[in-house]
C-alpha positions, -999 to 999 in steps of 0.1 A, spaced: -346 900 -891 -322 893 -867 -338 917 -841 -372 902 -847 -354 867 -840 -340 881 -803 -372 894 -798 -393 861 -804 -362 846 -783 -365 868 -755 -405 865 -756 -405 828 -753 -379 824 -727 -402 850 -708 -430 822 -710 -407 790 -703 -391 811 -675 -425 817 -659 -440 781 -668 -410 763 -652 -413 784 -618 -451 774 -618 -439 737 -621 -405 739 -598 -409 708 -577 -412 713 -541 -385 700 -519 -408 674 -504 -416 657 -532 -378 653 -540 -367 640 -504 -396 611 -512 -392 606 -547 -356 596 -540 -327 578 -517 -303 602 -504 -296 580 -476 -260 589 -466 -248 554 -461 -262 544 -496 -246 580 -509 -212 572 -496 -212 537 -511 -222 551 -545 -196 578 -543 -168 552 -538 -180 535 -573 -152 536 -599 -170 560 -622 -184 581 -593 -150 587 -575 -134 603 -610 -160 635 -605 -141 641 -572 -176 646 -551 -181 678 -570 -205 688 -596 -204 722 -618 -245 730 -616 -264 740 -644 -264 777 -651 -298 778 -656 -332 757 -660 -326 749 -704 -285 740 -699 -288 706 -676 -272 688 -708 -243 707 -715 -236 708 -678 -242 671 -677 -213 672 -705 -192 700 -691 -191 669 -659 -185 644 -681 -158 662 -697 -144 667 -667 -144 634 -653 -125 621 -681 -100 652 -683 -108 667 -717 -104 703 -722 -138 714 -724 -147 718 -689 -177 744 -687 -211 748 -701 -193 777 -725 -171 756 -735 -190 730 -743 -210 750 -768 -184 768 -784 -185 762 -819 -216 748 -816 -243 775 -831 -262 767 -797 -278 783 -773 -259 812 -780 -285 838 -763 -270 818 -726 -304 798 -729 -312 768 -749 -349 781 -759 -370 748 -757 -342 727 -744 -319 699 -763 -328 672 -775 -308 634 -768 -297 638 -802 -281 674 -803 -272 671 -775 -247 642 -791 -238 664 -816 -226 688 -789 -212 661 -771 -190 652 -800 -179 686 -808 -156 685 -782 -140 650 -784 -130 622 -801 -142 604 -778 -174 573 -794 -204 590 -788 -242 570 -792 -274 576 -787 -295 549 -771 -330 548 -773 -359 524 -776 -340 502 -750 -357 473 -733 -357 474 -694 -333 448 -696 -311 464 -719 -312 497 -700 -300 473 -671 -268 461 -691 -261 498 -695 -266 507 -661 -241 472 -649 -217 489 -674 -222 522 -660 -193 516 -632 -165 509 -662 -142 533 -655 -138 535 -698 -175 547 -702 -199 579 -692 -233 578 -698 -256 610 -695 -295 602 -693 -323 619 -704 -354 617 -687 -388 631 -678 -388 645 -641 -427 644 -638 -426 607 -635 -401 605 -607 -411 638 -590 -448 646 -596 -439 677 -621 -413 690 -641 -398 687 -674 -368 667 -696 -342 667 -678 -299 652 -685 -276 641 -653 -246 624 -656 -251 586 -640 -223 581 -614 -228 543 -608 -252 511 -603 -252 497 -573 -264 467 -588 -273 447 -552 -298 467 -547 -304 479 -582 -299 510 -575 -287 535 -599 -268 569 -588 -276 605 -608 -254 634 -604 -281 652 -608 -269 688 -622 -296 707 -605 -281 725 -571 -318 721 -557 -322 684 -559 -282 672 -555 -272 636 -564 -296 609 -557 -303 573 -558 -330 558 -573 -340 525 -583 -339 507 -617 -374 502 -627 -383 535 -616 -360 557 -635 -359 530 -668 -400 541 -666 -385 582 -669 -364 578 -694 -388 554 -715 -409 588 -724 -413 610 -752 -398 642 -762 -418 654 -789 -419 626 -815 -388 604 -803 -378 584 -771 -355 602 -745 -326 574 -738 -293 575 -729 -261 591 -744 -230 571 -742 -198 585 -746 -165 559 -748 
């Protein structure tokens, strides 16, 4: 049974592997989806919650692990002991193959989130754009993280769920910053509306949102 179970694994990653390279979004359409603009990128790396991941990121191992890597960061930034995408799942029953077959959801992705700290974690979903707003004002507290989940076709043309990290609002220019852990796309900027509009999609029967950890 066990062997039948790797095999059905193994099979489906073969199809999401091959799906995902026939949606990879071209480098274009991520230079003019977002801001990189390095004036605007050094002002959002001098943000209070920004500044504590040091400029660095630790980038996803592969395509189905952008949330524990968007933990692993998190962790990080806040100096808890878990520190790599192993180490986030540890203990967790999850994605124990090295791949997360289909992905993580918002909400185990909290429950992996947790595992590791004791540290309030909550989901948030169903928020209002003005309540995603709040979140993103409160983003820059040096006391919170928040990771979001959202659908990359709506910001980049294609593509699939997706978690980053958010560094910061620069709230002038309502602009939030994603420490995106993707090595091809890098951190970016992009405004409010746009990526409230992302995250305010489905993933299978329930809203993506935000994960807030405190």
């Amino acid at each position: 049974m066990r062997r039948l179970i790797l095999v059905l694994s193994l099979v489906v990653l073969g199809v999401l592997t091959g799906t995902a390279s026939r949606f990879e979004v071209p480098a274009e359409a991520i230079r003019a989806s977002v801001i990189q603009d390095p004036a605007l990128m050094e002002r959002a790396w001098g943000l209070p919650v920004a500044s504590s991941f040091s400029r660095t990121l630790a980038w996803q191992s592969n395509g189905s692990r952008c949330g524990a890597a968007s933990v692993a960061n998190v962790y990080r930034s806040l100096g808890e002991k878990a520190q790599s995408e192993n180490e986030v799942l540890s203990d967790t029953g999850k994605c124990r193959t090295g791949y997360c077959i289909l992905g993580l959801n918002l909400d185990e992705l909290a429950e992996v989130t947790q595992r590791h700290t004791g540290r309030k974690v909550t989901v948030l979903r169903n928020l209002t754009s003005e309540q995603f707003r709040e979140h993103m004002r409160n983003a820059n507290r040096p006391d919170r993280r928040y990771i979001i989940n959202f659908d990359r076709k709506s910001l980049f043309g294609s593509g699939f769920g997706h978690f980053s990290p958010v560094g910061g609002y620069l709230e002038s220019e309502d602009l939030v910053f994603v420490l995106d852990t993707n090595r091809r796309f890098q951190p970016w900027l992009v405004e409010g509306a746009r990526l409230f509009s992302a995250m305010d999609t489905f993933d299978g029967e329930r809203k993506r949102g935000l994960l807030l950890i405190e």
